[in-house]
C-alpha positions as CSV (number, residue, x, y, z in Angstrom):
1,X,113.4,88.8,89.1
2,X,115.1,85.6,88.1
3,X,119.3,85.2,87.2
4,X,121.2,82.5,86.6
5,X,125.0,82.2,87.8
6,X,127.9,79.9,87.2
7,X,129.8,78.5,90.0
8,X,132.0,81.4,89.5
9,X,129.6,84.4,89.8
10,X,128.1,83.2,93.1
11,X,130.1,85.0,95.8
12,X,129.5,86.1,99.4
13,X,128.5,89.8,98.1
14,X,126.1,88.3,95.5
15,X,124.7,85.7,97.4
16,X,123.5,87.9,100.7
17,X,120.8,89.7,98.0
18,X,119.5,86.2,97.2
19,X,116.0,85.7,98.8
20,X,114.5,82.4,96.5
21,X,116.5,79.8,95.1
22,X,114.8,76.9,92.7
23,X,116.2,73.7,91.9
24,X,114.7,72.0,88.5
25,X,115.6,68.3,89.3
26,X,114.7,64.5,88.1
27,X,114.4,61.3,89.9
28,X,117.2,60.4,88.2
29,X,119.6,63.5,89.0
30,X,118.7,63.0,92.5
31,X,119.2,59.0,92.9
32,X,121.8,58.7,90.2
33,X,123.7,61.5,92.2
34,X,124.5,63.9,89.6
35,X,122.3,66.1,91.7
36,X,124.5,66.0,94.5
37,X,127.8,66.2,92.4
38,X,126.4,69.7,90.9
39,X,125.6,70.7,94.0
40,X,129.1,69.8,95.8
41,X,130.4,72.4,93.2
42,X,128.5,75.0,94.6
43,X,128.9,73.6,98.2
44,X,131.7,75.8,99.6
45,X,132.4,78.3,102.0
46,X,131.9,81.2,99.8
47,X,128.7,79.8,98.7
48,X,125.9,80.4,100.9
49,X,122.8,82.0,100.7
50,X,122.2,83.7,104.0
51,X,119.0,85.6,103.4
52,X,117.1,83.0,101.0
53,X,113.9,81.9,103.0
54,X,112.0,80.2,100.4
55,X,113.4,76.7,98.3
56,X,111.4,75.8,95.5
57,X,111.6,72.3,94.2
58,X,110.6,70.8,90.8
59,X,110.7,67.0,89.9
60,X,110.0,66.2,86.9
61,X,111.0,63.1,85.1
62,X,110.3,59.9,87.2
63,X,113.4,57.5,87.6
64,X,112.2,54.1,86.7
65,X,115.0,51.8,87.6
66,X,114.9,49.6,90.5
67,X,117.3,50.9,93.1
68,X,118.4,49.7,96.4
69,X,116.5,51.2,98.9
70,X,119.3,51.5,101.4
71,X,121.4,53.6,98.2
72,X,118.5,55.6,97.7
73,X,118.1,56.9,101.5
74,X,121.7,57.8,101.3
75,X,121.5,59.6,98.3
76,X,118.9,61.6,99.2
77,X,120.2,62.5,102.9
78,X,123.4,63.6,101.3
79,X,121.6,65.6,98.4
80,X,119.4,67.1,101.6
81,X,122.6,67.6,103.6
82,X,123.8,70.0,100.9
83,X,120.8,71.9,100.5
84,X,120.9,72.5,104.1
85,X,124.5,74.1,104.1
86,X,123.5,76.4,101.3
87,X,120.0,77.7,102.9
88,X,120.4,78.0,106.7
89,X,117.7,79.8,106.9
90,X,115.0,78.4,105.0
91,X,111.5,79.1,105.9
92,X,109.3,77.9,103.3
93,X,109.4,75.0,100.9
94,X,107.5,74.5,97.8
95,X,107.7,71.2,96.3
96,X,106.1,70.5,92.5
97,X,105.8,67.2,91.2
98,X,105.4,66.7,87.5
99,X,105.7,63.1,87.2
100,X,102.8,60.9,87.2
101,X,101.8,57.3,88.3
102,X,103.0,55.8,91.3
103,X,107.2,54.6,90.9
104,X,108.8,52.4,93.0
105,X,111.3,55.0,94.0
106,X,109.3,57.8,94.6
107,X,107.5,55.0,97.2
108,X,110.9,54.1,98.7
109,X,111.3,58.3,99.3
110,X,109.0,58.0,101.6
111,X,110.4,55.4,104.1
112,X,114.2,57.6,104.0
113,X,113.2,59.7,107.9
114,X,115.5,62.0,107.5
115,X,114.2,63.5,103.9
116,X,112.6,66.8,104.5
117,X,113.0,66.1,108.3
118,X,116.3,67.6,108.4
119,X,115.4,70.1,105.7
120,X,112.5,71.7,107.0
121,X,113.4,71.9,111.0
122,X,112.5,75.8,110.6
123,X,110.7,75.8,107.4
124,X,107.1,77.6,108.7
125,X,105.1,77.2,105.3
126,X,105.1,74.7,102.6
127,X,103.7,74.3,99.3
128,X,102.8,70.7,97.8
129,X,101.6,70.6,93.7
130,X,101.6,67.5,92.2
131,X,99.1,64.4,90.7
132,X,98.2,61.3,91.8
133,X,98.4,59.8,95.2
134,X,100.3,62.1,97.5
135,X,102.0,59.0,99.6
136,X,103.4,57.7,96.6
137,X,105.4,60.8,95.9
138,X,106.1,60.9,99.7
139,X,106.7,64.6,100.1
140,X,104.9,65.1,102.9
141,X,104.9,62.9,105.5
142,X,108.3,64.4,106.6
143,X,107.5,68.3,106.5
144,X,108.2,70.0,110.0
145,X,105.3,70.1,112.3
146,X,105.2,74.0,112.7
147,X,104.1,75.1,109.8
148,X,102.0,78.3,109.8
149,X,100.6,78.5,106.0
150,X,100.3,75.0,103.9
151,X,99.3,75.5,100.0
152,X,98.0,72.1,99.3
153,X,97.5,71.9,95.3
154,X,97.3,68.0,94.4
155,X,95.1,65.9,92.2
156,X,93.4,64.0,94.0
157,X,92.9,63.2,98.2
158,X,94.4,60.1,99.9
159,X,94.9,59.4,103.7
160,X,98.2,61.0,103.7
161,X,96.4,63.8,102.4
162,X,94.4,64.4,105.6
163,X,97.2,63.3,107.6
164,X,99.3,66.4,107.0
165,X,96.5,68.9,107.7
166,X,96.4,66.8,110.6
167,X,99.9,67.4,111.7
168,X,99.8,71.0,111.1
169,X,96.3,71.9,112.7
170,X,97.7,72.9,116.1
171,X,100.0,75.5,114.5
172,X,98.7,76.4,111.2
173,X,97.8,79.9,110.2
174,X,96.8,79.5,106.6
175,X,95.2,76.7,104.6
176,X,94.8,76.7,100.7
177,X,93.1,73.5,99.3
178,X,92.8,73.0,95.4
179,X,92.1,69.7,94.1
180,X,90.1,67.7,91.5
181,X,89.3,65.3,93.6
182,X,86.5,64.9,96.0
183,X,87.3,66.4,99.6
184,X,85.5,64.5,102.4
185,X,85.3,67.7,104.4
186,X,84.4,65.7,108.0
187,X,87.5,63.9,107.3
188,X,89.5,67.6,107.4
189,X,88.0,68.1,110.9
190,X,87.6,64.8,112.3
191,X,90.0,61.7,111.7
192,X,88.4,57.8,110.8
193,X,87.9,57.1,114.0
194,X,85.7,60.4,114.3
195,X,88.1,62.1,117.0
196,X,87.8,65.7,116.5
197,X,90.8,68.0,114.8
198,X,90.9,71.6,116.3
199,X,92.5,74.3,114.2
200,X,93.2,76.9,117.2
201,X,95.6,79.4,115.0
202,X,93.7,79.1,111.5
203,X,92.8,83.0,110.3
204,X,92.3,81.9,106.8
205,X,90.7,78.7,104.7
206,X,90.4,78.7,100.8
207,X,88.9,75.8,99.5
208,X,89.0,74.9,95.6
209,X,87.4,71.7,94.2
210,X,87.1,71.8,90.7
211,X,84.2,70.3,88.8
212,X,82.8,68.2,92.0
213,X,79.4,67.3,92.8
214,X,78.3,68.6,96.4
215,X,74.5,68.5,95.7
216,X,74.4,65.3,98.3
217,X,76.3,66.8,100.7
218,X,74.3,67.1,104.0
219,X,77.3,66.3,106.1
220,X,77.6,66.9,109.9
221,X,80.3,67.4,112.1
222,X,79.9,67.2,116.3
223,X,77.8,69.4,117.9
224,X,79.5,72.2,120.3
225,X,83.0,71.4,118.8
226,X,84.8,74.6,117.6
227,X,86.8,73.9,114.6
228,X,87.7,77.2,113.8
229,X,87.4,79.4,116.9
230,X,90.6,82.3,115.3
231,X,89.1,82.3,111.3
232,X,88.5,85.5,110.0
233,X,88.8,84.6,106.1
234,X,86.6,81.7,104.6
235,X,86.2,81.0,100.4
236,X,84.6,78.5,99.1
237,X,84.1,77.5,95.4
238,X,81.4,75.5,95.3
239,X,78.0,75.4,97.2
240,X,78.7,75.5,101.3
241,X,78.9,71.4,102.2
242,X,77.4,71.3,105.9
243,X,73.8,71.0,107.2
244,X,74.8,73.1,109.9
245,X,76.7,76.0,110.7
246,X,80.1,74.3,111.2
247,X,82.5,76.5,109.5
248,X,81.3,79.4,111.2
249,X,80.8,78.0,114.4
250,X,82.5,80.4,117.2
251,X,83.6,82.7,114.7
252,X,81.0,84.9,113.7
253,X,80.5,87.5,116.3
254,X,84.2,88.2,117.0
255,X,86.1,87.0,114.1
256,X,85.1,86.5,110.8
257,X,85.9,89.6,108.3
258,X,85.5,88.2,104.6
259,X,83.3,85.4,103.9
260,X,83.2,84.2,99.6
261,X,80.6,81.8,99.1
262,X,78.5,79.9,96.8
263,X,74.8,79.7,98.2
264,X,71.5,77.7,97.4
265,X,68.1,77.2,99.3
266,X,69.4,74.3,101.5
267,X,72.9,76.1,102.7
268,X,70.8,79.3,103.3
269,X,68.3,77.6,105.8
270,X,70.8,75.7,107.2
271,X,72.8,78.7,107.9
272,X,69.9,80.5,109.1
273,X,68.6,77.8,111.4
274,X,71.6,78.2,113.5
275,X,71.4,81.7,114.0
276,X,73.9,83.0,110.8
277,X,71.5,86.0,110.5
278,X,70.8,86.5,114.0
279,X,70.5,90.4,114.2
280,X,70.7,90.0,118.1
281,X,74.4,88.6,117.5
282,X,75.4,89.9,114.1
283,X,79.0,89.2,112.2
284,X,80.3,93.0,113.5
285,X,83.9,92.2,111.5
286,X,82.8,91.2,108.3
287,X,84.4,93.2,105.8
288,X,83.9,91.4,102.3
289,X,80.9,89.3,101.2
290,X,81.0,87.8,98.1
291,X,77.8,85.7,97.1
292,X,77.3,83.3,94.2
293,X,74.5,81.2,93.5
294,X,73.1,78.1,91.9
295,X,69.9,79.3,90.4
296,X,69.1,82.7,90.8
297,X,65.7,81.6,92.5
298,X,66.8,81.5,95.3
299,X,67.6,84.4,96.3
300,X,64.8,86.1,94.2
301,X,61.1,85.5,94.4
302,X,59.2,85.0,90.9
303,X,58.6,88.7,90.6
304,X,62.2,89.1,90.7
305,X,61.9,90.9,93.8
306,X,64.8,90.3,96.7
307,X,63.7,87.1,98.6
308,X,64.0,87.5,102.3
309,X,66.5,84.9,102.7
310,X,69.1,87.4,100.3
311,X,67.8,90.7,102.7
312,X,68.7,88.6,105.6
313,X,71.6,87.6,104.3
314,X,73.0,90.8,103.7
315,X,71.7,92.1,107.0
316,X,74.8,90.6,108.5
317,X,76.7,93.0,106.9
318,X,77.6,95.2,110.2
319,X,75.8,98.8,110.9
320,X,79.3,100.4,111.5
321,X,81.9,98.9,109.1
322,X,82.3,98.8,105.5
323,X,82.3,95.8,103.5
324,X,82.1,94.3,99.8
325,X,80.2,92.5,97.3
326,X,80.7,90.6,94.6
327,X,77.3,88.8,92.7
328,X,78.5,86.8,89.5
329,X,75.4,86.0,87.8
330,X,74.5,88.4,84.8
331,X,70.6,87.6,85.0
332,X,70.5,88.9,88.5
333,X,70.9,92.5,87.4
334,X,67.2,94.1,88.0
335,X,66.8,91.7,91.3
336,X,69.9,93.2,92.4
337,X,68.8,96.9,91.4
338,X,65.5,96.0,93.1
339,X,67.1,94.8,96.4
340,X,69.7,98.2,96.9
341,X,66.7,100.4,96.2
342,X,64.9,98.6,98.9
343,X,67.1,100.3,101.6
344,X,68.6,97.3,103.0
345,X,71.1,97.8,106.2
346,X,73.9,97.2,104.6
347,X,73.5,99.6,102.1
348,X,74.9,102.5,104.1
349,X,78.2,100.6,104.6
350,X,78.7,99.1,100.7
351,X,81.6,100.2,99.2
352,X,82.5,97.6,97.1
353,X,80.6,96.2,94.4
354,X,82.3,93.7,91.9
355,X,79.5,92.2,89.4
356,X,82.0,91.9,86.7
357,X,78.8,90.2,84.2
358,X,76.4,92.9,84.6
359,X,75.8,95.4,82.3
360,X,75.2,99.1,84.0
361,X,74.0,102.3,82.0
362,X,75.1,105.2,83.5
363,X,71.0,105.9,84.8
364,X,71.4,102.5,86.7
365,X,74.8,104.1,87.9
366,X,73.6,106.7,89.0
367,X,70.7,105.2,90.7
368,X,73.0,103.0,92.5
369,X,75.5,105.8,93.8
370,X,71.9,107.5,95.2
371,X,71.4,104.5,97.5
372,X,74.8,103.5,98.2
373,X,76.5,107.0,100.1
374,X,79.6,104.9,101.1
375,X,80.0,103.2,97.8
376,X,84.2,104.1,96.3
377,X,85.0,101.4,93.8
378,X,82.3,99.7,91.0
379,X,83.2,96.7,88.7
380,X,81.0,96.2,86.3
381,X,80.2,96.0,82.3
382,X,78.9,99.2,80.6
383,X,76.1,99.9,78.4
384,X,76.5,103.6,77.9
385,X,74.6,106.6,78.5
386,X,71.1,104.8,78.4
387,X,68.3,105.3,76.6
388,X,67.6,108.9,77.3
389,X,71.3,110.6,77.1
390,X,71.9,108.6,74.2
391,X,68.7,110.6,72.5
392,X,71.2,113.7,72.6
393,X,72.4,115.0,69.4
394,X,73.8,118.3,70.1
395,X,76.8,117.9,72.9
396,X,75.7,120.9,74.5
397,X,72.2,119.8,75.1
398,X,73.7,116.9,76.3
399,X,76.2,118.6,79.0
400,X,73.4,120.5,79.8
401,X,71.4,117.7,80.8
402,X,73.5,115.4,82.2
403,X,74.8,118.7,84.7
404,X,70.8,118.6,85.4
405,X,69.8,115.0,86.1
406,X,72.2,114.3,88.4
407,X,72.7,117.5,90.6
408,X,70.9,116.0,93.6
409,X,73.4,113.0,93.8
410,X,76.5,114.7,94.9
411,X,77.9,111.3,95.7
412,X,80.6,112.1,98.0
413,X,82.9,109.0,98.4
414,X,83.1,107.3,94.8
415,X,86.3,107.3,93.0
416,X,86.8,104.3,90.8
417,X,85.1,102.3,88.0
418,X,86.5,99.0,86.5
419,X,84.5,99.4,82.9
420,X,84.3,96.5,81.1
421,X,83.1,96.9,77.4
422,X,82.9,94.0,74.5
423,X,83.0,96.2,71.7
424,X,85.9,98.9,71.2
425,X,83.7,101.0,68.2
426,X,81.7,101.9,71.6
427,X,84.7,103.5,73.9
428,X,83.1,106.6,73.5
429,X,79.6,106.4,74.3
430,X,80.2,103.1,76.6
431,X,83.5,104.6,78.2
432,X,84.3,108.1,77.8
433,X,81.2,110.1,78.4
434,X,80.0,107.9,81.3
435,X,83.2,108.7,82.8
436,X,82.7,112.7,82.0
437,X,79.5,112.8,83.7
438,X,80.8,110.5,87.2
439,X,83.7,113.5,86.9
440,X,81.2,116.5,87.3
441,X,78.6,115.1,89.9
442,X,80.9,112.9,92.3
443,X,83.7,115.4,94.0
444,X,85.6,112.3,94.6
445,X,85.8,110.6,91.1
446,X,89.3,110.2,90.0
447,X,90.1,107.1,87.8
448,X,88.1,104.8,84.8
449,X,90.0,101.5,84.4
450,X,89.7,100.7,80.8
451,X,91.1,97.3,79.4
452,X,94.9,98.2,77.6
453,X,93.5,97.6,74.5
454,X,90.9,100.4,74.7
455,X,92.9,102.7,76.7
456,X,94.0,104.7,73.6
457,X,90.7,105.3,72.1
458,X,89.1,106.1,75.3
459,X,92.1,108.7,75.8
460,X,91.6,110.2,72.6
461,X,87.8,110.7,73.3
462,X,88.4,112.8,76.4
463,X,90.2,115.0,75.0
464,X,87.8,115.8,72.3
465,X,85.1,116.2,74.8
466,X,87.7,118.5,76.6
467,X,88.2,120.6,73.3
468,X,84.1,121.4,73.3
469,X,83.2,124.8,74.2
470,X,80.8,123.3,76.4
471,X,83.0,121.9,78.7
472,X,85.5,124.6,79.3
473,X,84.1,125.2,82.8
474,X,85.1,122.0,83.9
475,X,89.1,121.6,82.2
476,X,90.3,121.0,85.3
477,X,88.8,118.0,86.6
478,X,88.4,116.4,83.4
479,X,92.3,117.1,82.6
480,X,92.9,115.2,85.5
481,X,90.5,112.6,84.6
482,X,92.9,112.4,81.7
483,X,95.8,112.2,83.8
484,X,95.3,109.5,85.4
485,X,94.4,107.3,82.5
């Protein structure tokens, strides 16, 4: 939650409950000094924020006036001077730069060695959002050299840009890329001059690049370097950029626990070519597994049947742990039915399955709880009843029946399903009586996630089922179904 105090309000008894403070700033404030002179008003002994660990910076407007460099350095040490006094124990720094182009004085920032030098001596993560080249903003190239999580949102990638992961890669713990731009990944792991970068520490990379082209991307990094050797989380956006198995290189057996990937034919050879689906030396962590694809062809044959490159994939899933899976392509939904029903390994240890653009009927449901005895949470779009219930005219025929076809399923475990419907006139037959029937043949069912907008109608349709005659048996669990809406 968010306040804003005057000068008067701040006090040693407000200030010690103080754990973020944000400063909206300009160029201009900062160099002109009115920056500074606010904050002198707040600089005094009673005005410290003790427990604050994160800053949060926001320039905006760009200052455009030629300055002296020499002024500008001293501005800027004095405005960091402050900020120091107020947050002694600062751990992480977010900086956000709105401005765009590349101004003389935002180049001159760069050259003042005591700008977030001083600032960030403890500062363990940082967070740098902004456009254009990152060394004309120059908010990196001073950030402290122990930071253990870097958020790294900017517009496109210079050299200063691979410089700081540089910096950081002996102690980092946490890497977030997101960009626009085209990231040369060798360049993250090795420098021009093709010396190797090591990230010892690094338990978790996220990489974002929106709307690049990686179908060239056959790159290679050295052979028996361990880049990675501590990751355990890896997502990637786009399709996986490396002829090889670089990324998981040293990682699989003991480490890696949640893998998010986009895969085609190439990546999936690749992979497999060094030993990815090795069952001799399986990933025994992995946790979560979520797969997208290019074309769905390659991971199904022409007869939509699983290909064996998907089987093996998901054969790395381990024997003893559970895990998760996500598929996001809507026209994979009988290839994905097919592949469960062919009693792969992993399906004893499923029990999440997000495929948030395929539409289930409560007979694929079903079908899918019978093959998946582990299986507690299921995202997915609903078509209803099916073909058969949906035949039923008379709601006692149809309690009957449903009590019937599914006696033998008994699915122990499940619990939850995300139901996503398009059309609210079909809460009822695409929401509610799905739901009744998961309630009276799974022990463990508890909870239907409706969007807000539905949640009334769905409400009111449980409790007219709960009103039938037919259905009096079974007040109990459905009242708590109801409960818990």
């Amino acid at each position: 939650m968010a306040y804003n105090f005057t000068t008067q309000q701040l006090t040693a008894k407000t200030n010690k409950y103080v754990k973020t403070v944000s400063l909206f700033l300009s160029w201009t404030m900062v160099f002109s000094g009115r920056a500074l002179s606010q904050l002198n008003q707040l600089c005094s002994p009673n005005v410290v924020f003790p427990r604050a660990k994160q800053l949060q910076v926001f320039f905006s407007a760009p200052y455009t006036r030629k300055v002296d460099s020499g002024q500008i350095a001293q501005a800027i040490n004095a405005f960091t001077d402050r900020i120091q006094q107020l947050l002694p124990n600062t751990r992480n720094v977010q900086m956000t730069v709105y401005s765009f182009g590349f101004h003389a004085s935002a180049k001159e920032l760069a050259n003042c060695n005591r700008v977030l030098n001083n600032l960030c001596t403890q500062v363990q993560t940082a967070s740098f959002y902004g456009w254009g080249s990152p060394q004309s903003h120059g908010l990196q190239v001073h950030a402290h050299t122990g930071l253990t999580k870097l958020t790294y949102d900017w517009g496109i990638f210079g050299e200063e840009s691979y410089n700081l992961f540089y910096t950081h890669s002996q102690t980092l713990e946490h890497l977030s890329i997101r960009s626009g731009g085209v990231l040369n990944y060798n360049r993250l792991m090795q420098t021009h001059s093709h010396a190797a970068i090591i990230y010892p520490h690094l338990l978790s990379l996220k990489i974002e690049i929106e709307g690049a082209d990686f179908n060239n991307y056959q790159w290679k990094t050295p052979k028996r370097k361990v880049f990675f050797p501590q990751l355990r989380r890896f997502a990637l956006n786009h399709v996986y950029p490396f002829s090889d198995d670089t990324i998981f290189r040293g990682n699989r057996e003991t480490c890696i626990e949640s893998i998010r990937i986009t895969v085609d034919a190439n990546s999936l050879e690749a992979l497999a070519s060094h030993g990815m689906f090795d069952k001799a030396k399986p990933c025994r962590n992995l946790k979560h597994l979520a797969i997208t694809q290019e074309d769905e062809s390659y991971l199904f044959d022409e007869l939509g049947l699983p290909a064996d490159m998907l089987q093996r994939w998901l054969s790395v899933a381990p024997a003893l742990c559970s895990f998760s899976l996500l598929i996001d392509d809507p026209l994979l939904k009988q290839p994905l039915l097919a592949c469960i029903q062919s009693s792969l390994p992993c399906n004893s240890t499923l029990q999440l399955l997000v495929i948030p653009h395929i539409s289930l009927s409560l007979q694929d449901i079903m079908s899918l709880l019978s093959n998946l005895p582990m299986l507690t949470d299921l995202h997915c779009m609903s078509e209803g009843l099916g073909p058969e219930l949906a035949s039923f005219s008379v709601l006692s025929e149809l309690a009957s029946h449903i009590s019937s076809l599914f006696t033998d399923i008994r699915q122990p475990v499940f619990k939850f399903w995300r139901a996503i419907v398009n059309d609210p006139d079909l809460v009822e037959t695409s929401v509610a009586w799905p739901s009744v029937a998961l309630a009276l043949t799974c022990p463990s069912f508890s909870y239907t996630a409706v969007p807000p907008s539905q949640k009334a109608a769905y409400e009111d349709c449980l409790r007219q089922i709960m009103l039938s005659e037919d259905f009096k048996p079974h007040q109990d669990k459905l009242r708590n179904l109801l409960s818990l809406c």
